[in-house]
ROMARGU-399442 format. One line per field, with one value per residue (C-alpha): residue number from 1; residue in three letters; x, z, y. Coordinates in nm, 4 decimals. Layout:
<nodes>
k <- [NUM|...]
r <- [ALA|...]
px <- [X|...]
pz <- [Z|...]
py <- [Y|...]
</nodes>
This chain:
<nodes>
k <- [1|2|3|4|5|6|7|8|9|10|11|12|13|14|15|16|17|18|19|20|21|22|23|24|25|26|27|28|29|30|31|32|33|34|35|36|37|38|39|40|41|42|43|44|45|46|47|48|49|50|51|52|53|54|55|56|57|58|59|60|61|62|63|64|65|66|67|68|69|70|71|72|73|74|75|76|77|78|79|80|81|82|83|84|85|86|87|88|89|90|91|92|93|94|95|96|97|98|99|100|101|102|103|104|105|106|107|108|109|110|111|112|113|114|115|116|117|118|119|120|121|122|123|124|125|126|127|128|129|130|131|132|133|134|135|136|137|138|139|140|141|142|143|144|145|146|147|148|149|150|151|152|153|154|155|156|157|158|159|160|161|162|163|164|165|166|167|168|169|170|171|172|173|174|175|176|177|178|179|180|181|182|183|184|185|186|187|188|189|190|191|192|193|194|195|196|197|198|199|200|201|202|203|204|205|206|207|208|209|210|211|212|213|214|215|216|217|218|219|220|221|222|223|224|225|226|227|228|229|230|231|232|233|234|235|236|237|238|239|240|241|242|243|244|245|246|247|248|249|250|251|252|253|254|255|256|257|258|259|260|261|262|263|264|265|266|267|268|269|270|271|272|273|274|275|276|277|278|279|280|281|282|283|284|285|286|287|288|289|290|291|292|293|294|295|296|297|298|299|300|301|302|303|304|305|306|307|308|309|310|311|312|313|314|315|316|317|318|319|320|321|322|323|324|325|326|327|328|329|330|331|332|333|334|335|336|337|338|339|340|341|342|343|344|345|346|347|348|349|350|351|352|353|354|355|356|357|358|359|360|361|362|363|364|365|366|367|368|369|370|371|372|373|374|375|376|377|378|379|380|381|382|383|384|385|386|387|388|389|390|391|392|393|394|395|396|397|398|399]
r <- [UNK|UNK|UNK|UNK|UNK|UNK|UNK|UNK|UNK|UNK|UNK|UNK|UNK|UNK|UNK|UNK|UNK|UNK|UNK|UNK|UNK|UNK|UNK|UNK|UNK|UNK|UNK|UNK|UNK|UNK|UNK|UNK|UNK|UNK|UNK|UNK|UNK|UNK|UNK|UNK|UNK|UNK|UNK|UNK|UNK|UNK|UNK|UNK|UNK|UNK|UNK|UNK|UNK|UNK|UNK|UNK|UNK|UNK|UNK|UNK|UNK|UNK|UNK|UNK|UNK|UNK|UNK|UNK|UNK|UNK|UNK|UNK|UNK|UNK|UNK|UNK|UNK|UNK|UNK|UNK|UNK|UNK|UNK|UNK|UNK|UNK|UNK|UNK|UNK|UNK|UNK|UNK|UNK|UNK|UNK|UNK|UNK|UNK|UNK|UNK|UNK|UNK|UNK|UNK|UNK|UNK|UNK|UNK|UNK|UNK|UNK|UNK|UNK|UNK|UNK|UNK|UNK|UNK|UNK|UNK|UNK|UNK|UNK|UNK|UNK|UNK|UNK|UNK|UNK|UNK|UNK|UNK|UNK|UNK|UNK|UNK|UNK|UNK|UNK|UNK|UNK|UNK|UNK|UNK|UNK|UNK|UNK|UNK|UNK|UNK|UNK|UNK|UNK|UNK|UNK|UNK|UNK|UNK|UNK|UNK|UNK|UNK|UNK|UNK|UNK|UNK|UNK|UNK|UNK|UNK|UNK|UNK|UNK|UNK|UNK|UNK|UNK|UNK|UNK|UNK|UNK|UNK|UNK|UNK|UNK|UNK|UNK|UNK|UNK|UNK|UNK|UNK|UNK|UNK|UNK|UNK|UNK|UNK|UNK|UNK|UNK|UNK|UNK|UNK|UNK|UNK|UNK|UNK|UNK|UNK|UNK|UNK|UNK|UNK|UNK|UNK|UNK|UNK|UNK|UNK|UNK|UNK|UNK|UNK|UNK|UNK|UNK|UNK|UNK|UNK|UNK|UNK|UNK|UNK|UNK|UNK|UNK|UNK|UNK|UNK|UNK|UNK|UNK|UNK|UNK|UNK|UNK|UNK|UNK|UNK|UNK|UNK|UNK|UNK|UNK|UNK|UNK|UNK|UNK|UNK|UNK|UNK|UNK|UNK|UNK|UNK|UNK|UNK|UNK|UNK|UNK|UNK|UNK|UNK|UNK|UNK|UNK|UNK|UNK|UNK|UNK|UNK|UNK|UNK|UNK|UNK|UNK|UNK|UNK|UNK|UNK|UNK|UNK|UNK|UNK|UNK|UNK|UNK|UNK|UNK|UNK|UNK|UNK|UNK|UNK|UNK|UNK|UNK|UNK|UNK|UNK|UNK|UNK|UNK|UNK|UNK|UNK|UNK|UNK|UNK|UNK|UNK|UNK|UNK|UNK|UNK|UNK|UNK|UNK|UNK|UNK|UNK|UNK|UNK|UNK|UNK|UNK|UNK|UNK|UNK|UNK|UNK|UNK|UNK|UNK|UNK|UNK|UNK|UNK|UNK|UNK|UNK|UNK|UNK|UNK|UNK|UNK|UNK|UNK|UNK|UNK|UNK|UNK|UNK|UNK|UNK|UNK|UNK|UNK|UNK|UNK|UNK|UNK|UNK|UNK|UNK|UNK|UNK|UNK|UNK|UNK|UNK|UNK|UNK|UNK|UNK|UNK|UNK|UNK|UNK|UNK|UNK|UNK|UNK|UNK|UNK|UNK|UNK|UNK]
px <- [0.7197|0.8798|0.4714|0.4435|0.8093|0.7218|0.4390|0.5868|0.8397|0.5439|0.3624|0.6685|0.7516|0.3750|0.3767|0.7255|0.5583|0.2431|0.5612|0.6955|0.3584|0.3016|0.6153|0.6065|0.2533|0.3643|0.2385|0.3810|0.3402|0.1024|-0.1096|-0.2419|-0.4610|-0.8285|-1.0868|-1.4494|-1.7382|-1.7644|-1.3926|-1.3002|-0.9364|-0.9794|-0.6327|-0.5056|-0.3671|-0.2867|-0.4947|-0.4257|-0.7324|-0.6292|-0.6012|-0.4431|-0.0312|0.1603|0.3385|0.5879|0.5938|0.3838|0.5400|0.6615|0.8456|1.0866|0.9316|1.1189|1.0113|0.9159|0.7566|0.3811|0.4633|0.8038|0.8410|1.1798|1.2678|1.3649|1.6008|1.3004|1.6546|1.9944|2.2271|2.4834|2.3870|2.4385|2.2193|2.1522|1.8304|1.7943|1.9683|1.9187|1.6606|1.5118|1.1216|0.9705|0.6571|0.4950|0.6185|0.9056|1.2530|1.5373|1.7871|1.8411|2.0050|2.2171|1.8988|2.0768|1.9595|1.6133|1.5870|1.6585|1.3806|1.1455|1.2626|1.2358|0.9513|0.8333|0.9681|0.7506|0.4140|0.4843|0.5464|0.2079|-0.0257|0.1034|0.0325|-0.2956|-0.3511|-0.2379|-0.4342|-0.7507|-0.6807|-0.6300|-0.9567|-1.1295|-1.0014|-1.0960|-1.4424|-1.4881|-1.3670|-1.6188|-1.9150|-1.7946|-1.7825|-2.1314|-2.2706|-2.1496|-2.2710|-2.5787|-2.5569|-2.4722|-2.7722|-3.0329|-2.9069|-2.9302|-3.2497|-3.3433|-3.2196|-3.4325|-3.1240|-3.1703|-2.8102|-2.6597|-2.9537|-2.8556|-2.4686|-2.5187|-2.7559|-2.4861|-2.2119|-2.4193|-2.5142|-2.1516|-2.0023|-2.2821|-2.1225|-1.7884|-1.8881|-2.1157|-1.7883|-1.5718|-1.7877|-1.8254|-1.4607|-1.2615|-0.8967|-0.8262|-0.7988|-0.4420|-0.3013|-0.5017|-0.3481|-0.0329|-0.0867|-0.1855|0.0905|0.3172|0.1697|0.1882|0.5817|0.5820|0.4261|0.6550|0.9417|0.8227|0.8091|1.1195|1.2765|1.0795|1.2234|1.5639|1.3964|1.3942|1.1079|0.9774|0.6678|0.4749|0.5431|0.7360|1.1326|1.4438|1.6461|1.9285|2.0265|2.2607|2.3988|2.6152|2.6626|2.8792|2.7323|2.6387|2.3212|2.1401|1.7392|1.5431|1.8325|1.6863|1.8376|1.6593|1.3691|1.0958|0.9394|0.6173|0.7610|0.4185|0.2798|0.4713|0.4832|0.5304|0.6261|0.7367|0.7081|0.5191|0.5401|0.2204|0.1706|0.2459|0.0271|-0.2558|-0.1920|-0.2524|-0.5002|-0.8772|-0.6980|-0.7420|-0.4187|-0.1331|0.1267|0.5137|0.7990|1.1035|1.4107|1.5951|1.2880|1.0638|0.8433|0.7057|0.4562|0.2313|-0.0495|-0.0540|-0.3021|-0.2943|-0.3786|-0.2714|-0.2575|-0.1956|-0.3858|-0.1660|0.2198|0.4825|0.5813|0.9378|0.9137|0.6383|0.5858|0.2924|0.3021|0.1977|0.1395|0.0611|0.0128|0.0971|0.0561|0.4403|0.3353|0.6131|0.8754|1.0003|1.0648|1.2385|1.1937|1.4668|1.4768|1.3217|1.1022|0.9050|0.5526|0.3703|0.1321|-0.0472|-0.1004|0.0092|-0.3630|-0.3261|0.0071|-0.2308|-0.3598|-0.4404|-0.1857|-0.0873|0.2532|0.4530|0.5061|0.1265|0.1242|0.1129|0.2779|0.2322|0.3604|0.2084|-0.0664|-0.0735|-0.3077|-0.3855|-0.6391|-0.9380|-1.0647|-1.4594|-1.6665|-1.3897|-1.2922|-1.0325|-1.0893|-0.8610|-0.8365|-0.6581|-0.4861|-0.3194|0.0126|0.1697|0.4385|0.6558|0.6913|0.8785|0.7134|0.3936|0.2664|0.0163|-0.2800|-0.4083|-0.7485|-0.8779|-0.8997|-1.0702|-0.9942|-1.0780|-1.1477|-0.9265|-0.6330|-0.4364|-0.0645|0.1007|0.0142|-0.1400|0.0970|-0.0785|-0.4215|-0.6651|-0.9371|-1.2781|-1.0751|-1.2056|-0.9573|-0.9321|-0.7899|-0.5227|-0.4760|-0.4950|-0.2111|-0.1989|0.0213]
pz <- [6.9199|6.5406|6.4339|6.5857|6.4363|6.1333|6.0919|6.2129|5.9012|5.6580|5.8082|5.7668|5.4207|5.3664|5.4549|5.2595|4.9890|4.9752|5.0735|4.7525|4.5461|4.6801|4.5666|4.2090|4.2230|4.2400|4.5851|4.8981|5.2427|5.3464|5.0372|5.2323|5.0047|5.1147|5.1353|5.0352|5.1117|5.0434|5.1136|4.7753|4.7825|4.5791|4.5233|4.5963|4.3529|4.2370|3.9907|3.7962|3.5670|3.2111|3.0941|2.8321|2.8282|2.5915|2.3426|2.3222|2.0508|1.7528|1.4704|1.1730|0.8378|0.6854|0.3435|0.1253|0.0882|-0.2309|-0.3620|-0.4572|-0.8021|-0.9319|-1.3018|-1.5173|-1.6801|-1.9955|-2.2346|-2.5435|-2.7445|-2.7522|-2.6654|-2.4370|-2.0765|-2.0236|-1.7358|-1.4081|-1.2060|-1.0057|-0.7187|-0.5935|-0.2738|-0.4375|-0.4714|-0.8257|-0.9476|-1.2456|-1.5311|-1.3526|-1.5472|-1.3864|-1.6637|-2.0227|-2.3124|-2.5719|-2.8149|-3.0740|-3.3653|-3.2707|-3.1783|-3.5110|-3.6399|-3.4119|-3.6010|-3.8921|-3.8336|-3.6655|-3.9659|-4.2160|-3.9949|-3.9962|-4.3619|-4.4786|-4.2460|-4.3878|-4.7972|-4.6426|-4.5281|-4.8506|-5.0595|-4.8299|-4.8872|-5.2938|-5.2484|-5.1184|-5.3548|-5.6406|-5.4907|-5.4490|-5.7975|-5.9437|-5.7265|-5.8634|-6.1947|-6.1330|-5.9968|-6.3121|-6.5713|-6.4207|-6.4617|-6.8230|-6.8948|-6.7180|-6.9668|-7.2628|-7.1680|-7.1963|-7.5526|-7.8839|-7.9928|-7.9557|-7.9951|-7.7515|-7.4856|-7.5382|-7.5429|-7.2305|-7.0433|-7.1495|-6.9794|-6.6958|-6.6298|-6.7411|-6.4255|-6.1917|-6.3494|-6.2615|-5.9154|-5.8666|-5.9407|-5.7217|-5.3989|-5.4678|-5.5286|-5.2241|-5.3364|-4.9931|-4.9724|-5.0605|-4.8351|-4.5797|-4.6130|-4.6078|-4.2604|-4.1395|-4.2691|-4.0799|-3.7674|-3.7845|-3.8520|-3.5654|-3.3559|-3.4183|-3.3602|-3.0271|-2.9402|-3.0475|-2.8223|-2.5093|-2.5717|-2.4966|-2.1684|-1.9152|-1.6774|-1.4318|-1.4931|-1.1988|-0.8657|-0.6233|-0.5463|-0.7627|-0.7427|-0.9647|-1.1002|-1.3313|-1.5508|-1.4905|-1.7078|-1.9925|-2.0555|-2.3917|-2.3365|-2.6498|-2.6616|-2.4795|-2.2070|-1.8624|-1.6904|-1.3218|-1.1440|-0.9909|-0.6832|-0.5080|-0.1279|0.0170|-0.0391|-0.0081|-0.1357|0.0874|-0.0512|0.0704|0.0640|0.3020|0.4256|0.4013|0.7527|0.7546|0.4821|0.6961|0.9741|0.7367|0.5691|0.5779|0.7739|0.6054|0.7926|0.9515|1.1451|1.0056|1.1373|1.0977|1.2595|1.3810|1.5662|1.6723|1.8991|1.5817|1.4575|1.1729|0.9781|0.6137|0.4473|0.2394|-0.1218|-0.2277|-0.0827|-0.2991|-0.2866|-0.4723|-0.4071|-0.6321|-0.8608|-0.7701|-0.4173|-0.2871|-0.1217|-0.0901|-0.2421|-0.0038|-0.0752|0.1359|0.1035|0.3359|0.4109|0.4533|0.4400|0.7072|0.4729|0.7828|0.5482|0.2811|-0.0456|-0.0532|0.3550|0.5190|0.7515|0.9966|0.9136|1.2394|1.0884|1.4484|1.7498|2.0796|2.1410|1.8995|2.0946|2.4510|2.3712|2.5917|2.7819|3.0034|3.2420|3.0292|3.2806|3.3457|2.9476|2.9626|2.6614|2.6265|2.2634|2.0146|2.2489|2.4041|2.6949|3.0040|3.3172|3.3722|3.7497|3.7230|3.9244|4.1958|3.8804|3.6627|3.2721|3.0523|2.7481|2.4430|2.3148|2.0522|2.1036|1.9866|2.0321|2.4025|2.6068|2.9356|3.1688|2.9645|2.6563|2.3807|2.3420|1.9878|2.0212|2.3202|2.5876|2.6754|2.9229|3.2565|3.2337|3.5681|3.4806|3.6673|3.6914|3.9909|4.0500|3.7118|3.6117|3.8534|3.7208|3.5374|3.3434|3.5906|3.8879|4.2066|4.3217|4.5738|4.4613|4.6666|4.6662|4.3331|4.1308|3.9730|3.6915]
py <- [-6.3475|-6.4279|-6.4048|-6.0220|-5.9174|-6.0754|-5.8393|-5.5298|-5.5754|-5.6547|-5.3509|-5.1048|-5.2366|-5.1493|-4.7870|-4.7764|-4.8780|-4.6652|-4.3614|-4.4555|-4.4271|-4.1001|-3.9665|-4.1002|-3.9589|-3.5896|-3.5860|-3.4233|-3.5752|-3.3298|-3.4644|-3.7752|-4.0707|-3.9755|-4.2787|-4.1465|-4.3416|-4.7169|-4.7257|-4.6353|-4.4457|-4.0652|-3.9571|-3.5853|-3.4195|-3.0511|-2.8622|-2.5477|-2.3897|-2.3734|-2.0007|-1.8527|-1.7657|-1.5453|-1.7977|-1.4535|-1.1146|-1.1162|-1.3480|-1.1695|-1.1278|-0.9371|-0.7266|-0.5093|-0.1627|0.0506|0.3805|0.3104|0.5217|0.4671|0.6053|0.5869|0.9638|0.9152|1.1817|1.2433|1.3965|1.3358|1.6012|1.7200|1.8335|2.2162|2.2301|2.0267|2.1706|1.8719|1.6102|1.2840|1.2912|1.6451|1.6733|1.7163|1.8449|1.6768|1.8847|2.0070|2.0320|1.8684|1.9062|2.0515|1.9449|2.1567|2.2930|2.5266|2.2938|2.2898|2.7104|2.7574|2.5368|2.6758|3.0562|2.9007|2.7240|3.0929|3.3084|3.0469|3.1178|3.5117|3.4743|3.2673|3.5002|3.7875|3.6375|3.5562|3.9155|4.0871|3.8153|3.9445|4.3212|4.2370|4.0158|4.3360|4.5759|4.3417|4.3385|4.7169|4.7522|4.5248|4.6980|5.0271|4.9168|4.7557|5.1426|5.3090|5.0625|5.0978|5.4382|5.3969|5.1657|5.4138|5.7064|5.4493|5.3539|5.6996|5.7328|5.5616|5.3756|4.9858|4.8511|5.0923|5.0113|4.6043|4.7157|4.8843|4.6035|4.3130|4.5222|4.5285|4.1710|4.0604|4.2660|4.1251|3.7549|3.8683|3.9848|3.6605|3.4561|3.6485|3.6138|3.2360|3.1594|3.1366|3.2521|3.2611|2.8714|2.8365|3.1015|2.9544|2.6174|2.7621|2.9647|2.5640|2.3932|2.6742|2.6537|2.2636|2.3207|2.5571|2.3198|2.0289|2.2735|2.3899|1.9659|1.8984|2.2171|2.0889|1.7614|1.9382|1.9585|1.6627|1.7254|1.4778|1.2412|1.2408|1.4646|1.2693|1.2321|1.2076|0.9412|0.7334|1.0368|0.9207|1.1986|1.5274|1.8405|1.7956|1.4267|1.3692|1.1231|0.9314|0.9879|0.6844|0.6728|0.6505|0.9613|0.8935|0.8213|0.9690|0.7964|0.8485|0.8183|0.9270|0.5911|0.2644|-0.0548|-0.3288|-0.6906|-1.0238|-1.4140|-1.6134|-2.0096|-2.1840|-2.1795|-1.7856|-1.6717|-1.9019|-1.6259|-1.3315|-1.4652|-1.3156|-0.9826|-0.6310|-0.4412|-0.5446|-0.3852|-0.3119|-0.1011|-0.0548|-0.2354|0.0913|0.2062|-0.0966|0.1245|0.3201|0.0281|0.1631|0.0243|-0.1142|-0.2473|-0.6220|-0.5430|-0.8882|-1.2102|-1.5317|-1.8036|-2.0902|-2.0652|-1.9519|-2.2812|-2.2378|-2.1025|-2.2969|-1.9455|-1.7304|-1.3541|-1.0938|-0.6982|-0.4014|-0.0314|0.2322|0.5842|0.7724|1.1377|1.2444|1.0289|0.8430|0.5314|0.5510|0.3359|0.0491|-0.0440|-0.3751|-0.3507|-0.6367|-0.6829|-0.8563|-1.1540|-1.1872|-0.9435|-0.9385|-1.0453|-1.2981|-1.4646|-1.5248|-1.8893|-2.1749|-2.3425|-2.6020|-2.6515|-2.8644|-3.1008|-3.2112|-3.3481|-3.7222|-3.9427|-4.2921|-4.3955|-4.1707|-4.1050|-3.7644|-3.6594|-3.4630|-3.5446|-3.2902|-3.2749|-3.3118|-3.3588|-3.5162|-3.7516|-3.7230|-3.7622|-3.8266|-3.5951|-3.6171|-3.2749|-3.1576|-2.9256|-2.6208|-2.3942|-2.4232|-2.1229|-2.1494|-2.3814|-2.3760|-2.5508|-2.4007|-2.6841|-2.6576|-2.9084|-3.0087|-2.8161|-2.5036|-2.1761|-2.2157|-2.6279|-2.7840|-2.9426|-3.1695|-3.0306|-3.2418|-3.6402|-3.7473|-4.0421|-4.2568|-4.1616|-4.3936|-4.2044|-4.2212|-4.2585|-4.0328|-3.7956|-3.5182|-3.1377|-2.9822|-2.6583|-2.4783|-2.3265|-1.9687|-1.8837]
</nodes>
């Protein structure tokens, strides 16, 4: 009688027991222990096939914003500002004046410099006309001693024949010298030097002139009429807002996720639904000495003007794409001291598998090394596992 009672307990603390394993197991009691052939227990456990999981939004950094072409406007002349043709936010055309400076001084140098031309072209016209007459007088001259010598040469007297043929060939000399000095030269260097003067003058007037660089849009406007400005003062700037210039720092670890890509996408904080393309022009590969950061520069197309020069913006280093990585529930990651691991169902065995972990998202855990999408992992029971134990799949999980 004591014998069978004795039993009963040892048989109830038993089953208590084996209760007890189950439950530490991750097992529920309609996950019975199986026995396979040659009596050999295979566990049940729960499964879940390892697929890829959103980690969450693209990663990104904040990049300050700037005009592809920004150009300072210098004053060429100091002066006093009578005139303001342009504002701040206005669009400029290359060449186009945006203010003017007081230019008395230099109109009167241009005159002068106008009245000086009029005056050498017009000695160089009346030397031409006394050139010509000189000329015709020395032909005519020519035509009648000619004349002269045929009617001595028609007479017996020697001395006036020779008198009449040395007159002859002297005015020929005269008229040989004429035609191969140029008398002209002078007044010719002096219609030159005038226009030269003119020239300058007409420089120094248009540098009473501000006019933009490069066509783009005005800003840092910094003067108002009635300002007297000194020449070489930067008066404003003139920015190229159809193309920007897109700058910012990067980690090490960041610049790794931009790195070897030819576009990424940016937008702007007030309106993060209007994601736009830019395109990495520079990328550094050793950090900055003081920083330790990376350098990173992008181009991008703002024809409509929608950002302006001067805002931040968020540049996305990864996709959405990019973000769906393999993962496994948290909870089926198995640490023992530095060791981390997680059982693989194969075959109705489990294997043990060493990983290496990344970034937590809810329930589920981004595996860096070690496991691969769709491979069956054990999510529920695997702290009682040995690695080449038999075990038996329950029903399995989906995400």
């Amino acid at each position: 009688m004591f014998l069978r009672f004795t039993k009963r307990k040892q048989g109830a603390a038993a089953a208590a027991f084996i209760a007890i394993a189950l439950l530490l197991a991750g097992c529920s009691a309609a996950e019975p222990v199986a026995e396979e052939s040659g009596n050999a227990p295979a566990i049940e456990i729960k499964t879940e096939a390892a697929a890829k999981v959103s980690m969450g939004e693209p990663r990104e950094q904040v990049a300050e914003v700037s005009a592809a072409v920004r150009l300072d406007i210098p004053a060429l002349a100091s002066g006093k500002v009578v005139q303001l043709l342009k504002k701040n936010g206005d669009s400029v055309k290359a060449g186009e004046v945006i203010a003017k400076l007081e230019s008395r001084s230099a109109e009167l140098q241009k005159k002068q410099a106008a009245a000086g031309l009029s005056s050498a072209q017009k000695s160089l016209e009346k030397a031409k006309v006394d050139q010509a007459a000189s000329r015709a007088a020395l032909v005519n001259s020519i035509a009648a001693l000619e004349d002269a010598f045929i009617q001595a040469s028609s007479q017996e007297d020697q001395q006036l024949i020779d008198a009449a043929r040395r007159n002859l060939e002297s005015a020929k000399q005269q008229l040989a010298s004429h035609d191969s000095a140029n008398s002209l030269v002078v007044y010719e260097g002096q219609v030159d030097a005038s226009k030269v003067q003119l020239e300058q003058a007409d420089l120094t007037l248009e540098s009473f002139n501000i006019a933009a660089p490069a066509a783009g849009t005005l800003t840092d406007l910094a003067i108002a009429e009635g300002m007297a400005i000194n020449g070489g003062t930067t008066i404003a700037v003139v920015q190229n807002v159809k193309q920007l210039k897109i700058k910012t720092e990067l980690s090490e670890p960041a610049a790794a996720l931009a790195r070897g890509k030819k576009e990424l996408l940016y937008y702007n904080a007030d309106n993060p639904s209007d994601k736009r393309k830019a395109t990495i022009v520079y990328l550094s590969d050793v950090p900055n000495a003081a920083s330790r950061m990376y350098a990173l520069e992008l181009t991008a197309n703002n024809s409509d003007g929608a950002i302006k020069p001067g805002e931040r913006v968020h540049v996305q280093l990864t996709t959405t794409e990019e973000e769906l990585v393999v993962a496994v529930p948290s909870l089926s990651v198995v640490r023992a001291g530095s060791d981390t691991f997680i059982y693989i169902s194969s075959a109705g065995v489990a294997e043990k598998r060493a990983v290496k972990l990344g970034r937590v998202s809810g329930i589920y855990q981004e595996v860096l090394e070690g496991l691969k999408e769709g491979e069956t992992v054990v999510v529920s029971g695997q702290h009682s596992l040995k690695d080449g134990q038999s075990i038996q799949s329950g029903a399995v999980e989906s995400k």
